[in-house]
N, C-alpha and C positions, 0 to 999 in steps of 0.2 A: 175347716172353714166352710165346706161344701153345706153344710146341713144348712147355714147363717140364712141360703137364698134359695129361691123359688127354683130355680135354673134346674134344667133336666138332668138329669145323673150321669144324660147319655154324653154334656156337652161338656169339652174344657174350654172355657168362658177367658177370655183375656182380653178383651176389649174392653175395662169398666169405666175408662175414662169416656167416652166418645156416646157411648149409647146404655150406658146404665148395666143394668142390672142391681138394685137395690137391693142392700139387707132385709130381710123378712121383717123387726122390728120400726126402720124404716119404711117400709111400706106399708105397714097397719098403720103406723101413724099419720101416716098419706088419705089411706081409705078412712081413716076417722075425721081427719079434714074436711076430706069430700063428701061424708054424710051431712059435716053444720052443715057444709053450704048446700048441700040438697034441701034440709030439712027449711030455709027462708035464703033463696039464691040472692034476694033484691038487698033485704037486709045487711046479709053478709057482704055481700061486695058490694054497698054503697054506705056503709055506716061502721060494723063490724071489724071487717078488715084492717082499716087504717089503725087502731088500738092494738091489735094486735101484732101488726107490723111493730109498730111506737116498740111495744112490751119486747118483740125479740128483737128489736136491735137496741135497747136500753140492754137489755140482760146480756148478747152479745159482747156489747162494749165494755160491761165491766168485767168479762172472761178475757178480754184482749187489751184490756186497758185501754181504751178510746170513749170518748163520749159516743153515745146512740146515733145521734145527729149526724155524725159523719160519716154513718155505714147506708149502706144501700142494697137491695136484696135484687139480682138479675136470674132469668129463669136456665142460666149457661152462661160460661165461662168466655166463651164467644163473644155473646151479650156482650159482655160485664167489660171484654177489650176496644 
């Protein structure tokens, strides 16, 4: 599992609840994110964004069997309580 993340070879990593360490696949997906919204910041987060939100909690819901509408996306677990 070790190869999966970025994480130094030197470190045994057991904290992943609290402060991350993401999957290498997960994090390109991150930094691909962060290039749209480099490429039109205004765009993306004032137009953009809200469709795409809509699209993954539509798609969410029907992996969990809920309607969209009644999911909500927080940036941590914390948040979210």
């Amino acid at each position: 599992v070790r190869d999966k993340f970025i994480l130094s070879p030197k470190v045994t990593f057991l904290n992943h609840g609290s402060f991350g360490a993401c999957p290498k696949p997960v994090f390109e997906k991150y930094q691909d994110w962060q290039r749209e919204l480099e490429r039109q910041p205004v765009q993306f987060m004032a137009e953009d964004v809200y469709q795409l939100l809509k699209t993954a909690r539509d798609t969410l819901g029907k992996f969990v069997g809920c309607d969209g509408g009644d999911l909500f996306f927080v940036p941590n677990p914390t948040t979210g309580v």
